[in-house]
Backbone bond lengths (Angstrom), bond angles and torsions (degrees), N, CA, C in turn:
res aa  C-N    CA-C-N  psi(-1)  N-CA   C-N-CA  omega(-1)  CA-C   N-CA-C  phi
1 X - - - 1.433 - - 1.525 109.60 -
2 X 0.918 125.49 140.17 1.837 145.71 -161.10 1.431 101.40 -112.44
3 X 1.359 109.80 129.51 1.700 110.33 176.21 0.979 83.06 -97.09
4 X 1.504 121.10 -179.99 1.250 141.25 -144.96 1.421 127.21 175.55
5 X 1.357 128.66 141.08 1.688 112.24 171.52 1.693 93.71 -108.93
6 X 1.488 100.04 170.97 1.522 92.92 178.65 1.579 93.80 -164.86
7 X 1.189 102.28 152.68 1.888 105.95 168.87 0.819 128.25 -148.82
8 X 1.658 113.68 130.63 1.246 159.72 131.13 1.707 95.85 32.16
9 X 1.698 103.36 150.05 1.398 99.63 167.67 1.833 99.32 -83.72
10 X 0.959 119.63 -9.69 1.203 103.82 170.99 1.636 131.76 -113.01
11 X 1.448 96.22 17.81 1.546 80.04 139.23 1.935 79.95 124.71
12 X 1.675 126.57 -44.93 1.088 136.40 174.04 1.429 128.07 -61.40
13 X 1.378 108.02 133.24 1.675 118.88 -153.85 1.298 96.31 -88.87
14 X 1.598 137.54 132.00 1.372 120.43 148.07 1.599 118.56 -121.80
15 X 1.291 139.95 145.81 1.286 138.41 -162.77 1.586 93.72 -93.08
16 X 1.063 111.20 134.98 1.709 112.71 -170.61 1.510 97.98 -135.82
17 X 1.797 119.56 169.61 1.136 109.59 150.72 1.899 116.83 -131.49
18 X 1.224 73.28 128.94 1.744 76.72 -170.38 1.797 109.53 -67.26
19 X 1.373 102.15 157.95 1.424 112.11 -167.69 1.510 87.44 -122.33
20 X 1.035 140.90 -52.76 1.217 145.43 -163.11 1.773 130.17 -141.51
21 X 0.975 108.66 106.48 1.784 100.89 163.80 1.657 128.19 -107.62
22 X 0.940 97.43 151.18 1.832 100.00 -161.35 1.759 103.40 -164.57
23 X 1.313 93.87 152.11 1.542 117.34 -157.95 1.626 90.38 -111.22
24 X 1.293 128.62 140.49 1.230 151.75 161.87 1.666 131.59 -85.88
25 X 1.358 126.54 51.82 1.500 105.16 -166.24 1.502 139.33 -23.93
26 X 0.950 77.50 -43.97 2.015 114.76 -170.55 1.637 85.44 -62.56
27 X 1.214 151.73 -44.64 1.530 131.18 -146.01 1.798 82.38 -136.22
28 X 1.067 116.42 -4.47 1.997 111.99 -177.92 1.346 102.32 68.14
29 X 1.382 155.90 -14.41 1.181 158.58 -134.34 1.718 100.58 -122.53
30 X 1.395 93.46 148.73 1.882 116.38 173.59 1.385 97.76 -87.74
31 X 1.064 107.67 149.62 1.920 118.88 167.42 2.270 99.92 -136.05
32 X 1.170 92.82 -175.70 1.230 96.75 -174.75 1.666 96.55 -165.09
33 X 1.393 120.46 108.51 1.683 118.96 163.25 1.646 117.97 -90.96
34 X 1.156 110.90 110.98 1.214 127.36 -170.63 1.718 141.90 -112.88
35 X 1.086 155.19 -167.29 1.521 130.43 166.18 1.607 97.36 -152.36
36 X 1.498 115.78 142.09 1.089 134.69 167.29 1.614 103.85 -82.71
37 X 1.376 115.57 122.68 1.502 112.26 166.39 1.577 104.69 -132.63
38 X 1.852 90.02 86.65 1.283 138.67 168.72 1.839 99.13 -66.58
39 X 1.226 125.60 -51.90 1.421 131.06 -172.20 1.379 114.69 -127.64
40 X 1.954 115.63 101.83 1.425 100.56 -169.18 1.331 123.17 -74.84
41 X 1.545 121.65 5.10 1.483 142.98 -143.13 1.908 87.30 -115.55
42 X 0.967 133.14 -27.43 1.200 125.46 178.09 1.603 102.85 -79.93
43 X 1.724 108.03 142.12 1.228 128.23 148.24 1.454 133.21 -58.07
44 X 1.378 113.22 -29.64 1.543 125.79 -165.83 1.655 116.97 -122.74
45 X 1.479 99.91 119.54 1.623 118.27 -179.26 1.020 124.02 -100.63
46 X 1.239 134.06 124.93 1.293 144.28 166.05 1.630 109.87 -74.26
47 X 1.411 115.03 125.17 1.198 120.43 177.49 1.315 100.86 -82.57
48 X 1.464 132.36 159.89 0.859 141.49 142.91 1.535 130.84 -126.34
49 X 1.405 120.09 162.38 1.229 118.76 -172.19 1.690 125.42 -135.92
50 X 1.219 125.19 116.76 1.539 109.77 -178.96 1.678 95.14 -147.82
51 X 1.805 90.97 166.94 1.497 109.93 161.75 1.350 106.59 -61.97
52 X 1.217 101.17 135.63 1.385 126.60 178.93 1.774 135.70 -138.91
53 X 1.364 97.37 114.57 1.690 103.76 -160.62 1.483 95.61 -102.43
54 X 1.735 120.61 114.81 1.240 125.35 -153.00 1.705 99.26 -92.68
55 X 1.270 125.95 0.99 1.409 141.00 -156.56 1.652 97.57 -95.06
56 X 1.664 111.90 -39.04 1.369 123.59 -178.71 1.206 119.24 -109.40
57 X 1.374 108.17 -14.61 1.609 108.08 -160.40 1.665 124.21 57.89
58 X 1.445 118.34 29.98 1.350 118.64 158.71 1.154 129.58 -106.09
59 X 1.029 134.46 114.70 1.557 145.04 139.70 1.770 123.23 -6.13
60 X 0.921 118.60 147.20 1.273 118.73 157.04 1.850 106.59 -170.52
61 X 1.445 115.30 159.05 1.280 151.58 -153.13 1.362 90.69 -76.55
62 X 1.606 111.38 116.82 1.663 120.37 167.99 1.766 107.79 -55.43
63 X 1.317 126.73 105.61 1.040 115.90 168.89 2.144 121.60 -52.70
64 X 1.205 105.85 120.19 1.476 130.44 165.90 1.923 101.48 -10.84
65 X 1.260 115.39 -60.10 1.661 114.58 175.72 1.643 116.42 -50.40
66 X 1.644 93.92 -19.89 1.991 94.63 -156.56 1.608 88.34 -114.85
67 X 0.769 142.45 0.93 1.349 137.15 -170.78 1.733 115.50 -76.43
68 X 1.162 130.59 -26.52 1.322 125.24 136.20 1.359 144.98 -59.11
69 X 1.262 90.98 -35.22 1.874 92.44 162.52 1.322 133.50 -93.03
70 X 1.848 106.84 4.37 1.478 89.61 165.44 1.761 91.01 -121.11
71 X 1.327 120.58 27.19 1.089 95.55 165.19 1.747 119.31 -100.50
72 X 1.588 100.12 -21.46 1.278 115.06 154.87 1.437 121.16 -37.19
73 X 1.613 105.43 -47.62 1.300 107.80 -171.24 1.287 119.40 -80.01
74 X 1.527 124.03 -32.57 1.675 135.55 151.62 1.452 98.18 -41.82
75 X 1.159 158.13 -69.11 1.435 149.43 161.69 1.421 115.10 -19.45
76 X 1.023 99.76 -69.04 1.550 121.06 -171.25 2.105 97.24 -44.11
77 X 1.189 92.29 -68.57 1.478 94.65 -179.98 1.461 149.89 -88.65
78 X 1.971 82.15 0.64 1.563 100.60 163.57 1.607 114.51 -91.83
79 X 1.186 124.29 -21.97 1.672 127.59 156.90 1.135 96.80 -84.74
80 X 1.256 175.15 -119.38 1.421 151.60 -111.00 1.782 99.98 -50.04
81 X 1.199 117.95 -43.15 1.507 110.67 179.47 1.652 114.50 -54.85
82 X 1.377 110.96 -69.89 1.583 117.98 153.69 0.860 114.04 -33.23
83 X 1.234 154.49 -40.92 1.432 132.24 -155.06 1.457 94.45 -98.72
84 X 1.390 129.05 -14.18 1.565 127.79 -146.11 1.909 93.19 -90.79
């Protein structure tokens, strides 16, 4: 897993570490599932997930229409990893 900085559609940097990157046919678009470790004392991570343009390192907000098909696809390619 790769730490990373990344930014915000608005403009704010956060250092993240990505768990996964993966390409979407269905929407043409990069995503990146990742975790903020905001608290190193906590046990429990919130994954997160966004479009991701690896050229800039910005993020942006899964639009509401696409949000099943790339979450399918985070499935899809987080058990093919596990299972591999």
């Amino acid at each position: 897993m790769d730490n990373i900085e990344i930014i915000k559609e608005n403009g704010e940097k956060l250092k993240v570490e990505v768990i996964l990157a993966f390409n979407v046919p269905e929407t043409n678009k990069d995503y990146i599932a990742y975790t903020i470790d905001d608290d190193p004392n906590s046990i429990i991570g919130m994954v997160l997930i966004n479009e991701f343009d690896s050229q800039t390192n910005q993020i942006k907000k899964i639009p509401e229409s696409e949000k099943d098909v790339v979450l399918k696809a985070y499935e899809e390619v987080k058990n093919a990893v596990i299972n591999d």
